[in-house]
C-alpha beads as a LAMMPS data file, in Angstrom:
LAMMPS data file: protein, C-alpha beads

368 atoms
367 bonds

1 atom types
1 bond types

-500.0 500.0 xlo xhi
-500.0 500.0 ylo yhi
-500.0 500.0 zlo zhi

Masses

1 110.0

Atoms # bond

1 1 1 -315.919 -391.528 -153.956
2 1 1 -313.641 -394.122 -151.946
3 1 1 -314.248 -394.732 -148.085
4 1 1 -310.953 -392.855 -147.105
5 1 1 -313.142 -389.667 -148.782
6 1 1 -316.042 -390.577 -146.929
7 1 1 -314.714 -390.539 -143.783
8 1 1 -312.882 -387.453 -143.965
9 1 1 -316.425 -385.871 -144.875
10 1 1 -317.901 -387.611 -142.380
11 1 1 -315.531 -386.177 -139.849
12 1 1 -315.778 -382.434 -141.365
13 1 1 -319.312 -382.464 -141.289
14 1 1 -319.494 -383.937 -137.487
15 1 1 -317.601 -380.420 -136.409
16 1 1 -318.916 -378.123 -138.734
17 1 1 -321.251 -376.771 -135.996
18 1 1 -318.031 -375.401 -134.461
19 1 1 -316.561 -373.940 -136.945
20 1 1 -319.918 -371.953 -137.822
21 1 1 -320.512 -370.573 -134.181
22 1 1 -319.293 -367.142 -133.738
23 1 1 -319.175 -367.204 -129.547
24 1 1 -318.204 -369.605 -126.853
25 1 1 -318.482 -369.857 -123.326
26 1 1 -314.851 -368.715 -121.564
27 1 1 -313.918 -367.866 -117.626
28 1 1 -312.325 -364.647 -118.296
29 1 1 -310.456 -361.545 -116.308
30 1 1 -310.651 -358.287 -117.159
31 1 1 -308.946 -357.103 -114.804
32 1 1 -306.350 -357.942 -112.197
33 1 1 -307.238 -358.429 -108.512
34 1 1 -308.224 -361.723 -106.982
35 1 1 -309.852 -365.081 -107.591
36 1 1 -313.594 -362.847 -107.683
37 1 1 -312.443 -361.633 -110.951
38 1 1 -313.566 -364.705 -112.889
39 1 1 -316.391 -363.803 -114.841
40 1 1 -317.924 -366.867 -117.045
41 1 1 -318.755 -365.037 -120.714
42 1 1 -319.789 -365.243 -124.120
43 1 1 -316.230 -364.781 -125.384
44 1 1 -315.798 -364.564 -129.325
45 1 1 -314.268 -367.938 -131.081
46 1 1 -310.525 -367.448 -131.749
47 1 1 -309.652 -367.585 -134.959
48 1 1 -306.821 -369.488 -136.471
49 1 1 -303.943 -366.882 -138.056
50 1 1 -300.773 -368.571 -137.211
51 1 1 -300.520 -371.607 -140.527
52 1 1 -299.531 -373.749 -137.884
53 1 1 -302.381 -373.585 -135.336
54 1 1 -305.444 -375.481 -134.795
55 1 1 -308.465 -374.477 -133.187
56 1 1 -309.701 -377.104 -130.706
57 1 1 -312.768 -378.131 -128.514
58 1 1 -311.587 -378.356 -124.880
59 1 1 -313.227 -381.850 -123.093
60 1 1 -310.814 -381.469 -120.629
61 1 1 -308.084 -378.607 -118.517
62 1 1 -306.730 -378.960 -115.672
63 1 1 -305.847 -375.508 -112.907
64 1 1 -301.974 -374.504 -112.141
65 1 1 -300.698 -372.210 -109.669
66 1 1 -299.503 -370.043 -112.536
67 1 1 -303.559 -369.791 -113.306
68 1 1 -304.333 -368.190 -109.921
69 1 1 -301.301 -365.938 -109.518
70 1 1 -301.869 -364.531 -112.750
71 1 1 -305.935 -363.367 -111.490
72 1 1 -303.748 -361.147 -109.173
73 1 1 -301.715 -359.778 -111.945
74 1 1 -298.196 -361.985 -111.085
75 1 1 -295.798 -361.414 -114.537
76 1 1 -297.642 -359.435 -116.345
77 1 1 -294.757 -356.884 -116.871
78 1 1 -292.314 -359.171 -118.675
79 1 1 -295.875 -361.760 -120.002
80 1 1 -296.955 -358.595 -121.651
81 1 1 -293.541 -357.724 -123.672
82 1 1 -294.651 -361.636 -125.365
83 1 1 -297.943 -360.751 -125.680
84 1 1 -296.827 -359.008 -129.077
85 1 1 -300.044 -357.145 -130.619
86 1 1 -302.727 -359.033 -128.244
87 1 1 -304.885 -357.728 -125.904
88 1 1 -304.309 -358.276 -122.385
89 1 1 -307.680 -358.145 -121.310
90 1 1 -309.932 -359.965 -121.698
91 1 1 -307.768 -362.863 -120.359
92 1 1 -308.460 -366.613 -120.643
93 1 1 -306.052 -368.471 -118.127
94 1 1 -305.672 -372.234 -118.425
95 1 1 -302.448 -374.150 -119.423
96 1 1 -303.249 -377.179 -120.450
97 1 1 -305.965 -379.208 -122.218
98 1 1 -307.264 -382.218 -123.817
99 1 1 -310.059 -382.398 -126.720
100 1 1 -310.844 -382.431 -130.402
101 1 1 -309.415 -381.096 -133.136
102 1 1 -312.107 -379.277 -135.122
103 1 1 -310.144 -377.183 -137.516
104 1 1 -306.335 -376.570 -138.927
105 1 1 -303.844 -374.013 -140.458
106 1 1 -303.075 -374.802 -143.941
107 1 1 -299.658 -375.867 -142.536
108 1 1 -300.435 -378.728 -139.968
109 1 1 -298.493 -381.131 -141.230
110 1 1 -301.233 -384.716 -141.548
111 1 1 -299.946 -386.026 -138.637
112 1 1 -303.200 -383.986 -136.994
113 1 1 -306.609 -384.216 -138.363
114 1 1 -309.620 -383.177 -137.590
115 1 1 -311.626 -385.331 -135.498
116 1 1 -308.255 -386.077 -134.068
117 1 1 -308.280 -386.618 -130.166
118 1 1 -304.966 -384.623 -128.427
119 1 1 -303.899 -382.920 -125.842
120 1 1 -301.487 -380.075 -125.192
121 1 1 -299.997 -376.609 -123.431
122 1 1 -300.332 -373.277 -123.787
123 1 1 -297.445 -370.745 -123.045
124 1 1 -298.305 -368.467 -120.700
125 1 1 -298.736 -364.959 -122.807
126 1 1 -301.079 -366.823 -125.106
127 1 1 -305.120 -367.163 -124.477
128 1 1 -306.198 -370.220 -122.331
129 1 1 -307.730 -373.336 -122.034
130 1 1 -310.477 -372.595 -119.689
131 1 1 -313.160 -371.968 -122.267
132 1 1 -314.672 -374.232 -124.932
133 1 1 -312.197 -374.046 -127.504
134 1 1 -308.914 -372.995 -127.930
135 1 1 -305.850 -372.354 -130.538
136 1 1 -302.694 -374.348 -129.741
137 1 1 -299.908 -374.775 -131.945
138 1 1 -298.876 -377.729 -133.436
139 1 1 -295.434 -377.987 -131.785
140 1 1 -297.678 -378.094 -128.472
141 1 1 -299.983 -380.841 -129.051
142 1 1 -299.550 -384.649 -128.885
143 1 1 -302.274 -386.989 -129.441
144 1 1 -304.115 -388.152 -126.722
145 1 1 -303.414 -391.371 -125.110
146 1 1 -305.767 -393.864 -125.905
147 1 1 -306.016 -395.541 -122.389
148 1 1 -306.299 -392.304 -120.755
149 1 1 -309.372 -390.453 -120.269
150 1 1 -309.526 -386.758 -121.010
151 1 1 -309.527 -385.653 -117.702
152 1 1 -306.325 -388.325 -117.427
153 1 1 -304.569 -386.977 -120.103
154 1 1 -304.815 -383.130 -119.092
155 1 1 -303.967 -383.622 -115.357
156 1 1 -299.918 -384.347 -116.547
157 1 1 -298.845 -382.237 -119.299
158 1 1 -298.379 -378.678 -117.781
159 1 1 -297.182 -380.171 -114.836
160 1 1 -294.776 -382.953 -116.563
161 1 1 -293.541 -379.773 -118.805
162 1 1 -292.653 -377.940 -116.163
163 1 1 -290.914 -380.392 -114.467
164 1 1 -288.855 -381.555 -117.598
165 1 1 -288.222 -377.835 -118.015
166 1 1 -286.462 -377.524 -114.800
167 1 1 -284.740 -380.996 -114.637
168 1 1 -283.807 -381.334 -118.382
169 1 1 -282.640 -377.970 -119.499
170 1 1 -281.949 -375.895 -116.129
171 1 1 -280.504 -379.331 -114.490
172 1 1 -278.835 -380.453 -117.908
173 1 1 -280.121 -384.078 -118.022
174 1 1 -280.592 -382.992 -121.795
175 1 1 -276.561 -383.476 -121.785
176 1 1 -276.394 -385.952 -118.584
177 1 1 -278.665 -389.054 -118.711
178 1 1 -280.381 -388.888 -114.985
179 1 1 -279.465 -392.673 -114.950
180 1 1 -277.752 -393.120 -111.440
181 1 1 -278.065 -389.869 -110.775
182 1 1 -279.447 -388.861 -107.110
183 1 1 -282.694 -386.680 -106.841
184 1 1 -284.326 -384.925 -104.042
185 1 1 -287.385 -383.712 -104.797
186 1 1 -289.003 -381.050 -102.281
187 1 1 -292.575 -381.413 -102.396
188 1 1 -292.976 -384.494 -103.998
189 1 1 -296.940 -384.987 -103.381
190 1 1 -297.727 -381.464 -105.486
191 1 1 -298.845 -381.406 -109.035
192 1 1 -295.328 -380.904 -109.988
193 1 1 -293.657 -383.304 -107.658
194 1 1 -295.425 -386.602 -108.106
195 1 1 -295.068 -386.215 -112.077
196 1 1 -291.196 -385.329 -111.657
197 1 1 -290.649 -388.680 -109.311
198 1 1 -292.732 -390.956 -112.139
199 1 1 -290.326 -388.847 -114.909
200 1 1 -287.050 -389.319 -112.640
201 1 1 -287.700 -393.340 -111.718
202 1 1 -288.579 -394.141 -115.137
203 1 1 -285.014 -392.581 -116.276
204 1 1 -283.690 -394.843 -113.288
205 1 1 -282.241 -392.590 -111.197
206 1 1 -282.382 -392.844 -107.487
207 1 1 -285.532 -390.452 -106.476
208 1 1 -286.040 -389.821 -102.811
209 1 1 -288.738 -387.050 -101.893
210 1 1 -290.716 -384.718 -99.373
211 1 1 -294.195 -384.100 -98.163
212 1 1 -296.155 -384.200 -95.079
213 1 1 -297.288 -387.107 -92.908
214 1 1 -300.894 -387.364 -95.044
215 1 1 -299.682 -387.665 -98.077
216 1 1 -296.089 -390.299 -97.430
217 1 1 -298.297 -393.158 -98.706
218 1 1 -298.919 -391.322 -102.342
219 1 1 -295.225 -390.374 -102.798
220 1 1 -294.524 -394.201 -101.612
221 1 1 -296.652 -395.554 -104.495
222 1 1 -295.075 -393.572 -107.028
223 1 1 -291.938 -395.620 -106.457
224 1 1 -289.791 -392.845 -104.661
225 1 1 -286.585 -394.644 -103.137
226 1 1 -287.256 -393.018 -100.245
227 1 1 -289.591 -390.659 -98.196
228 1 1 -288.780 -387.971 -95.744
229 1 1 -291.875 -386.489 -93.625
230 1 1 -291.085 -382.468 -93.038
231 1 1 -293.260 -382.497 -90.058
232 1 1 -291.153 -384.896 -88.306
233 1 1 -288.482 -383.285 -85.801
234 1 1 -285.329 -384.993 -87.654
235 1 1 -286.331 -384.251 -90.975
236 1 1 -283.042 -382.350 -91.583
237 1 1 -280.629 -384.503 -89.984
238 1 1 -282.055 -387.665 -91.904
239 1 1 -281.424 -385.829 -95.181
240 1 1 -278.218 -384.513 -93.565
241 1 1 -276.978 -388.161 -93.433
242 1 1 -277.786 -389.113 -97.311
243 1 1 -275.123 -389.183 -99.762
244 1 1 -274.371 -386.228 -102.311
245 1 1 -277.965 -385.473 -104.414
246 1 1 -276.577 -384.284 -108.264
247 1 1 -280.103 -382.012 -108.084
248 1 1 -282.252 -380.446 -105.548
249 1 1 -285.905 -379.926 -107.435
250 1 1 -287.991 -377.327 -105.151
251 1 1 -291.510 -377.642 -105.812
252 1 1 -292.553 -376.735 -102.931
253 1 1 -291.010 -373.130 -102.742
254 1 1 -288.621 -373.604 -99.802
255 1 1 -285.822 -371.407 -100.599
256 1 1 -282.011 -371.951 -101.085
257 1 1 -281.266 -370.044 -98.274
258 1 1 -283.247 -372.572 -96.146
259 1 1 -281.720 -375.354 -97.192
260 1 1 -279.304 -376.396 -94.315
261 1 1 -275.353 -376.205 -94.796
262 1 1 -275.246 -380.138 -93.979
263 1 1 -277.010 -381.085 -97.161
264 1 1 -275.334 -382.148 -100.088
265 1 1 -275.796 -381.199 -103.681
266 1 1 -274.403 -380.134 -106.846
267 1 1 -277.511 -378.273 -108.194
268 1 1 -280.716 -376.598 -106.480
269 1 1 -283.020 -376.079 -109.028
270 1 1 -286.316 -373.718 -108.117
271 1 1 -289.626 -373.256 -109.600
272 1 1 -289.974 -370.178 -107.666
273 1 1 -287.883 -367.803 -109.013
274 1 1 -287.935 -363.918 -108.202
275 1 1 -287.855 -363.177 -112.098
276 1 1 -291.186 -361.937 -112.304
277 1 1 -292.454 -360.368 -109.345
278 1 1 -289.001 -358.301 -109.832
279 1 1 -290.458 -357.223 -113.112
280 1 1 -293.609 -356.087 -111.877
281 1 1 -292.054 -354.313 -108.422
282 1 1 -289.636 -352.464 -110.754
283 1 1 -290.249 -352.943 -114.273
284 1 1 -288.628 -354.150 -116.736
285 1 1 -285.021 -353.083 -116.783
286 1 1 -284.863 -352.796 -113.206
287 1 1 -286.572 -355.846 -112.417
288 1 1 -284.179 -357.834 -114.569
289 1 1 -280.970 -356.269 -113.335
290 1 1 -282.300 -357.247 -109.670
291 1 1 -282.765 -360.520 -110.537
292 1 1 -279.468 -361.075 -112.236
293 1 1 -278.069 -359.547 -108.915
294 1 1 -280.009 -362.517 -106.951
295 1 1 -279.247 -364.981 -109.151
296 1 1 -275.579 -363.845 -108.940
297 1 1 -275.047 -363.600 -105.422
298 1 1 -276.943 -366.620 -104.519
299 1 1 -274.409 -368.886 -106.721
300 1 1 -270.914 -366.671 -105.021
301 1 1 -271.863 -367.846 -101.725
302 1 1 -272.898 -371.455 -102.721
303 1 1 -269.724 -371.416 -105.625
304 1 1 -267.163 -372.262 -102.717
305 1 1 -268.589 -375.306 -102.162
306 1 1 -269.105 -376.449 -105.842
307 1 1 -272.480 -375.673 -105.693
308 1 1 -275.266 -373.580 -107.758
309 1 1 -278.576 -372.083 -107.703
310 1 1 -280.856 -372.166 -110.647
311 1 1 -283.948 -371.187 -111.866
312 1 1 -286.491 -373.693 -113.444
313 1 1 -289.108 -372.230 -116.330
314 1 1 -291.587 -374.062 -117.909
315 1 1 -290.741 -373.983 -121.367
316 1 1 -293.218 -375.452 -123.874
317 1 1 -290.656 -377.446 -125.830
318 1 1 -291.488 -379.652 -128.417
319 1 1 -289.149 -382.543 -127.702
320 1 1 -290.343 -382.142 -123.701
321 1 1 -293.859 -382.395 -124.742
322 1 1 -292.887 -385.624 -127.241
323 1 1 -290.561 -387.310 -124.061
324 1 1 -293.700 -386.983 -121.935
325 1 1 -296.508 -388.511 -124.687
326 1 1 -293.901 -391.429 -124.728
327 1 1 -293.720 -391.950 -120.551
328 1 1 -297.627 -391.445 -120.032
329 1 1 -297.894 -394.125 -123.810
330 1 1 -295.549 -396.575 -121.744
331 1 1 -297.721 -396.053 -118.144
332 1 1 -294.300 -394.927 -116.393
333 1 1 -296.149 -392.061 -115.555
334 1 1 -299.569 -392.554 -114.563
335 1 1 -301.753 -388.816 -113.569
336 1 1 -302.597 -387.866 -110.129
337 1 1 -305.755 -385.937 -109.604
338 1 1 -306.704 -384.261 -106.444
339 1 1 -310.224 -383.323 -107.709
340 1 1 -312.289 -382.925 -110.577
341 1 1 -314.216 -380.045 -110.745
342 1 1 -317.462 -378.846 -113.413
343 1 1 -316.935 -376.359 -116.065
344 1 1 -319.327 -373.670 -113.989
345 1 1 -317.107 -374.906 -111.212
346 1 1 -313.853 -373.292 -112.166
347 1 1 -313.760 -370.570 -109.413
348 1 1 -314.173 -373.205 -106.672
349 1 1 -311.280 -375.198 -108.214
350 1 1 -309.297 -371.519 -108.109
351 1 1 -310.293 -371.435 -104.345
352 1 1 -309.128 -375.465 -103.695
353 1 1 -305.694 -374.924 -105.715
354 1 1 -305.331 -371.089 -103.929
355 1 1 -306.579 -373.402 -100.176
356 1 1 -302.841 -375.379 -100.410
357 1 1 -302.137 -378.902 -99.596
358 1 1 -303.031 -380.652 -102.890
359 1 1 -302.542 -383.802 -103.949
360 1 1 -301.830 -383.729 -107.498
361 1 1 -304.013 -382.087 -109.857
362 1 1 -307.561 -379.961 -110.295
363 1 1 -308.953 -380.577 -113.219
364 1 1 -312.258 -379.243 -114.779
365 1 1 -314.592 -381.521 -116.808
366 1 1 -315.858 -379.235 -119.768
367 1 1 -318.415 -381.398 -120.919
368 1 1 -320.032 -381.428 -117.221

Bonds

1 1 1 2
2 1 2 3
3 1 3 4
4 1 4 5
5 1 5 6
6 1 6 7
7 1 7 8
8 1 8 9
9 1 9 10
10 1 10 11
11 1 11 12
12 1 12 13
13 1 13 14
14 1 14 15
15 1 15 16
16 1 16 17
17 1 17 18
18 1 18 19
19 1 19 20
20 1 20 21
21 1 21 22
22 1 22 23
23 1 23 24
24 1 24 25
25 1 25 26
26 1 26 27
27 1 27 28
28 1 28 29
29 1 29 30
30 1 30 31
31 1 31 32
32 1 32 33
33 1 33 34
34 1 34 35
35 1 35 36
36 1 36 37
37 1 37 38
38 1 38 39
39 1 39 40
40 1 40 41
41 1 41 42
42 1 42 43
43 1 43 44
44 1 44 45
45 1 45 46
46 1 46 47
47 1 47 48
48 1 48 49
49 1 49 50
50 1 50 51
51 1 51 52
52 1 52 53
53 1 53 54
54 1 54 55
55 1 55 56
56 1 56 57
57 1 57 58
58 1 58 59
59 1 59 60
60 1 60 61
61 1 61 62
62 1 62 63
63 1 63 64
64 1 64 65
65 1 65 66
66 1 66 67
67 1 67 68
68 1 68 69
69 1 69 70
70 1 70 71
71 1 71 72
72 1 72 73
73 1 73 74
74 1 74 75
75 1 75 76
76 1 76 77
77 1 77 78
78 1 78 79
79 1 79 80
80 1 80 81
81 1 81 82
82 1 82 83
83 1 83 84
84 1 84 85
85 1 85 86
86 1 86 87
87 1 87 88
88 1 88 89
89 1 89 90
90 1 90 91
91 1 91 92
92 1 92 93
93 1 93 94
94 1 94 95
95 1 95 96
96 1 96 97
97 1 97 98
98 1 98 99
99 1 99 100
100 1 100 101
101 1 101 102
102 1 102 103
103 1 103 104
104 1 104 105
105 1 105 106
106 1 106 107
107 1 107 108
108 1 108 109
109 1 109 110
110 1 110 111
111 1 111 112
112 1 112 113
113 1 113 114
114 1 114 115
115 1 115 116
116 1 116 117
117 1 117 118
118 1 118 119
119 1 119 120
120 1 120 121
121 1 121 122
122 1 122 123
123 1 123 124
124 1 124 125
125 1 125 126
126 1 126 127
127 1 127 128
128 1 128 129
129 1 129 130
130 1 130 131
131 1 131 132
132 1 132 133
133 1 133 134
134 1 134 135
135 1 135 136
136 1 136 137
137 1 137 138
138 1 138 139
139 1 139 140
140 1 140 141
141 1 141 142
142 1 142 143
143 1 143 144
144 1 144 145
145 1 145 146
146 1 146 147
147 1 147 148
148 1 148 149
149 1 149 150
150 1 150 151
151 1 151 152
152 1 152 153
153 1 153 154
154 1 154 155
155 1 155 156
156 1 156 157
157 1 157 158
158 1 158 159
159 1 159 160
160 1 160 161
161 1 161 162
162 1 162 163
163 1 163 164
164 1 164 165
165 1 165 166
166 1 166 167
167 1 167 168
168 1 168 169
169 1 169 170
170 1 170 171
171 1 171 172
172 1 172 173
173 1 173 174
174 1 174 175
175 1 175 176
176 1 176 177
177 1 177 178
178 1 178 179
179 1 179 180
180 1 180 181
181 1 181 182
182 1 182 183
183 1 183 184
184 1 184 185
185 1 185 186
186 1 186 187
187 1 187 188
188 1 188 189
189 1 189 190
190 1 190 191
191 1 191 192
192 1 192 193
193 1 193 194
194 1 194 195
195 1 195 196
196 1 196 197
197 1 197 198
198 1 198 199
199 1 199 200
200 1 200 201
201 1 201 202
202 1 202 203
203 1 203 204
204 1 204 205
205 1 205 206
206 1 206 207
207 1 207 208
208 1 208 209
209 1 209 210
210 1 210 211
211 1 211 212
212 1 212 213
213 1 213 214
214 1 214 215
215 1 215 216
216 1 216 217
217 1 217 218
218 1 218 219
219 1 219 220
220 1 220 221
221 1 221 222
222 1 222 223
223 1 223 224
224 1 224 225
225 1 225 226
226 1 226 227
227 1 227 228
228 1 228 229
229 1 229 230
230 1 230 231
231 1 231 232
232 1 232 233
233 1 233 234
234 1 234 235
235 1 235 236
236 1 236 237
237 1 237 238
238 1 238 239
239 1 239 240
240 1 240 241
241 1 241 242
242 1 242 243
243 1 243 244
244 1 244 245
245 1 245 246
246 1 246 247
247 1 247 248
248 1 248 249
249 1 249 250
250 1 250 251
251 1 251 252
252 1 252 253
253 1 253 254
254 1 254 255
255 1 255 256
256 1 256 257
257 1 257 258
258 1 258 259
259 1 259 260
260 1 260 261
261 1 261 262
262 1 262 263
263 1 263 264
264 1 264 265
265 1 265 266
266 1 266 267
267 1 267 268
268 1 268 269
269 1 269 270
270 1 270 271
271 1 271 272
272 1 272 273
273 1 273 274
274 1 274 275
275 1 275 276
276 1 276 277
277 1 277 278
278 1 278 279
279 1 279 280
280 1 280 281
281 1 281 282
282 1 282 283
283 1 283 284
284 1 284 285
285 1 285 286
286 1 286 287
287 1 287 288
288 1 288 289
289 1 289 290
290 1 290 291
291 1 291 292
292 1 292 293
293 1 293 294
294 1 294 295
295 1 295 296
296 1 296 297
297 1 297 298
298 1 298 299
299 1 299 300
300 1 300 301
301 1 301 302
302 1 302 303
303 1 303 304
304 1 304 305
305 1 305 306
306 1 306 307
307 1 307 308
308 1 308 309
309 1 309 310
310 1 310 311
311 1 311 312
312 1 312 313
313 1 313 314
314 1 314 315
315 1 315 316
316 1 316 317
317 1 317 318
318 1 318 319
319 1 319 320
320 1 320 321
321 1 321 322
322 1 322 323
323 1 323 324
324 1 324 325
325 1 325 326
326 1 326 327
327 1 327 328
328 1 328 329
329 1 329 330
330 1 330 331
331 1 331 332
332 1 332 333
333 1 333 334
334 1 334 335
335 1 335 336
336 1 336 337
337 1 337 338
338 1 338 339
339 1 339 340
340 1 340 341
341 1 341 342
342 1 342 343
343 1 343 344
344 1 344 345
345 1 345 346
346 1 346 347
347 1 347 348
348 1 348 349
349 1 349 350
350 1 350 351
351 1 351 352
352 1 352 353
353 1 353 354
354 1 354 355
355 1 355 356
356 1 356 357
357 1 357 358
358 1 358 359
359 1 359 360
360 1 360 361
361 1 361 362
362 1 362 363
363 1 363 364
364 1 364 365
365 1 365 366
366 1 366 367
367 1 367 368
């Protein structure tokens, strides 16, 4: 037997407890209503049926909004028409993770092993990361940075998605480099903001962003050109007095129709769109024709002054994911974690996220 043989038995045998357990520890729902739901349970092992999934043992996963809207039932209407054959309930939440790979589809290609360290994301009608293992697909895993820890490493990647999502394919820098282009980013000190600056300078574009008086000296040290304080009383003539911004990123869900006639802008791209709690109020049909409707009128009244309203997403794209694994390789985006919370924590991360006014990202340490 050579030594490549050995070690590859070596590494079976090191996670062949895992693969032999039948249950797991998960925070579940099983039912919609608040933050109380949570219930920490012996939840059954998923098993891998999708050739290319692997099942892996969560060190690391961080909390998103999405996480705590969906307790309350937020998208369930149109999340449930992806859901397929699954059950809804009971529902792991969690959107992101880092750990070990302790098993593989038969059509992982060898780029991941097991043993492997990696992180990844989890679309949002699929089970979550906020239990001891998980299936992810192989489209939505990268291998873990090596200088990162794993509660580094899972404190960017929803976040950084969903920011790529909205900048790349709703604000076409997938067709337009963001070189020289001019970027205002509304909540720049969020989860979603201060990876979007790191993403945005890196590209070097001109990146100017806003947040409250406690937290200017974080959006400083991320490199932002500039930093505009919302609490001050001529926070909308100083952005009044900037030159044309080619995008508007909202992270911070202030609304297009707050935005002031004196700013400037080709594109104001959301995170907050209507899409889904039009779903639920209405269903399906409904919901979607009403949000075409506000979609629609929002861009006639902005269209005679060349500009439009759009809608980010995140969208678990494979490319994203890889253009992310490459910034965080290079350092030009570095995480920025609010707090780290214990695995029998998770409902008082819930409560910090659902409290407001983070810096950055909750993460949960699932080896703690």
């Amino acid at each position: 037997m050579n030594i490549l043989n050995t070690i590859k038995l070596l590494k079976l045998s090191k996670y062949s407890q895992y693969s032999t357990a039948t249950k797991m520890k998960a925070w579940q729902i099983h039912s919609y209503g608040n933050i109380q739901e949570l219930q920490l349970t012996n939840a059954r092992i998923p098993h891998i049926e999708n050739p290319k999934d692997l099942l892996i043992k969560v060190n690391a996963a961080s909390v998103n909004p999405i996480d705590v809207l969906m307790t309350k039932g937020y998208g369930k209407t149109l999340i449930n028409l992806f859901r397929d054959h699954d059950l809804e309930f009971p529902l792991t939440l969690g959107r992101d993770f880092s750990g070990i790979i302790i098993n593989k589809g038969q059509d992982v290609s060898n780029k991941f092993n097991v043993g492997d360290n990696v992180c990844g994301v989890i679309p949002i009608h699929k089970q979550g990361s906020h239990a001891e293992q998980v299936i992810a697909n192989e489209s939505h895993i990268v291998h873990q940075p090596k200088h990162l820890t794993a509660i580094e490493a899972t404190a960017t990647l929803y976040a950084a998605m969903t920011a790529w999502s909205a900048l790349y394919i709703t604000g076409e820098f997938a067709l337009r480099k963001p070189e020289n282009s001019r970027i205002l980013v509304l909540g720049a000190s969020g989860g979603v903001g201060t990876v979007a600056v790191q993403m945005l300078k890196s590209q070097n574009a001109t990146v100017m962003g806003t947040c409250s008086t406690d937290a200017v000296p974080l959006v400083q040290s991320l490199g932002v050109d500039r930093v505009f304080d919302y609490t001050k009383p001529n926070f909308n003539e100083s952005i009044s007095c900037e030159a044309k911004f080619d995008i508007i990123l909202d992270c911070a869900k202030f609304g297009h129709t707050n935005i002031p006639n004196s700013w400037k802008y080709d594109r104001y791209v959301t995170l907050n769109s209507p899409l889904l709690i039009n779903t639920d109020s209405h269903g399906l049909v409904y919901g979607l024709v009403s949000s075409a409707y506000d979609l629609l009128s929002a861009n006639i009244k902005k269209c005679s002054s060349g500009q439009s309203v759009r809608w980010g997403f995140f969208n678990p794209s494979e490319k994203g994911l890889q253009f992310i694994n490459d910034l965080l390789q290079n350092n030009q985006v570095t995480p920025t974690i609010h707090k780290v919370f214990q695995f029998n924590e998770l409902p008082k991360a819930y409560e910090e996220l659902n409290a407001g006014h983070i810096r950055g990202k909750i993460v949960i340490d699932m080896n703690k």
